[in-house]
N, C-alpha and C positions, 0 to 999 in steps of 0.2 A: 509429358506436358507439351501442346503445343505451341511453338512459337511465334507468332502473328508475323513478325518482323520479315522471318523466309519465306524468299518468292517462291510461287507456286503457280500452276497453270490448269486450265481445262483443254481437254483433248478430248474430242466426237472423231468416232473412229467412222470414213467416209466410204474406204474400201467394201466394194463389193463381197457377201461371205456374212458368217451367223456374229458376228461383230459391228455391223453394220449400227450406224446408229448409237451403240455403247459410249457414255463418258465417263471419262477419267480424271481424279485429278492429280498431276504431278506436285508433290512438294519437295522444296532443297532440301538436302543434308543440310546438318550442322555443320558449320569451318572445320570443328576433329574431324568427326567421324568423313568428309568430305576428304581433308588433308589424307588420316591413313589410309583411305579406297585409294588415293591416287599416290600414296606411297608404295602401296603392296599393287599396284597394276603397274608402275614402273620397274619395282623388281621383278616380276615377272615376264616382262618387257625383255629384261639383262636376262632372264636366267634361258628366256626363247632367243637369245642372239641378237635382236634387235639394240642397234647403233641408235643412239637418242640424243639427239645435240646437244651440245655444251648450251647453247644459247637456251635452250628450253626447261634443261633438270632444277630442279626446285622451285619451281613454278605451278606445280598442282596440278588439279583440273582441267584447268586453261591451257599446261603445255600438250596435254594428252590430244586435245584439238590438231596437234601440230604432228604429234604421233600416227595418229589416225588407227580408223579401224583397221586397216588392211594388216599396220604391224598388229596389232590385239589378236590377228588372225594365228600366230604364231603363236602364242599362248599355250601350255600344254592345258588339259579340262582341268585337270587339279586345281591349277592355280584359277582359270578362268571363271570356273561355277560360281563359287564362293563371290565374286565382282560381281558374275552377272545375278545372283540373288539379293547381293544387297541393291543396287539398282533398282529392282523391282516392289523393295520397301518401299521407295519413295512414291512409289505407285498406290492410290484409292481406287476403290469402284466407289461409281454414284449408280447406287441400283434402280433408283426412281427418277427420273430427269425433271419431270416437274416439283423435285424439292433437290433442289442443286447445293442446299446446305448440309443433304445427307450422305457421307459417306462414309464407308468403312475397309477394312482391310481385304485385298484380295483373297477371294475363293477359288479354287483352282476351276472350277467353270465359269468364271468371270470372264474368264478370255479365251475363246475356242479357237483364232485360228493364229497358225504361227507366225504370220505376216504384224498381228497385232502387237504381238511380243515383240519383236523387232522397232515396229514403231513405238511403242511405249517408251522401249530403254534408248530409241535415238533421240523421246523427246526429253527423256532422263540426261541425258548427256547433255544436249544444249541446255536445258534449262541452268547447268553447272557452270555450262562453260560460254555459254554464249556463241556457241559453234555448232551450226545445223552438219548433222553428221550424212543428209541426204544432200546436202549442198554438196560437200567434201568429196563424195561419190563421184558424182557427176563432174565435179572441174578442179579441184588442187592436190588430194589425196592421191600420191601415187611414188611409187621406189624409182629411184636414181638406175635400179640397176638390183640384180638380183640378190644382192648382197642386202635389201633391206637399210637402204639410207635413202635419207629425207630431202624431198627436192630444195632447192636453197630457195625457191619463191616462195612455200610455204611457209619458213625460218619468216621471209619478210612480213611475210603478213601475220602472222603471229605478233613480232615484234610490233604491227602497227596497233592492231587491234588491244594487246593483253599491257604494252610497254610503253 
């Protein structure tokens, strides 16, 4: 059953490539099922070695912002797949664009190229957390040091935005 209540979004895929053009519409998880993706991706987090601030653990979704993709990077596939598939639930195709009230569940040639998948699940992630994970890239997301701990600026902004 659908619930009106969770935000959700339209995504026209702009990049150049057999995507072009394509929309999508992002919907949120549920609070559970949101809670345990960001339960079982923080153990995963611990079982890759990754140091996750006191300031950020049980904070969900939101502290994952603060994690960043680069620790997700350490993930072994086992644990990663399983995240990055359900991600992709919350992903429609809109097959027709002139009936943008019609969508349905992904087909595996709904999305040809692999740049799209990538934006899909960064717009899957903000939409959760309210953290553009293409922002995160380019200016906060980044290791103290090889050891995989969290710069203290990002802690702050975390704190501003979620606390």
């Amino acid at each position: 059953m659908l619930n009106l209540a969770r935000k959700s979004k339209i995504v026209t895929i702009t990049n150049d490539g057999r995507d072009k053009g394509k929309k999508y519409q992002i919907m949120e998880m549920s609070a559970l099922k949101a809670e345990k993706w960001a339960a079982r991706a923080f153990l995963a987090l611990a079982h890759a070695g990754v140091e996750v601030p006191d300031e950020v653990k049980g904070a969900g979704m939101a502290a994952l912002a603060v994690v960043g993709l680069r620790a997700l990077g350490n993930v072994s596939w086992g644990e990663a797949e399983p995240l990055l598939d359900e991600m992709m639930e919350c992903v429609q195709f809109m097959p027709d664009t002139k009936h943008p009230g019609l969508v349905r569940e992904l087909y595996n040639d709904d999305i040809e190229e692999v740049v799209t998948l990538a934006l899909l699940r960064s717009e899957v992630f903000e939409l959760h957390t309210g953290f553009s994970l293409a922002g995160a890239v380019n200016n906060s997301i980044a290791s103290e040091d090889s050891d995989n701990k969290i710069e203290s600026n990002t802690i702050s902004t975390f704190r501003r935005n979620v606390g």
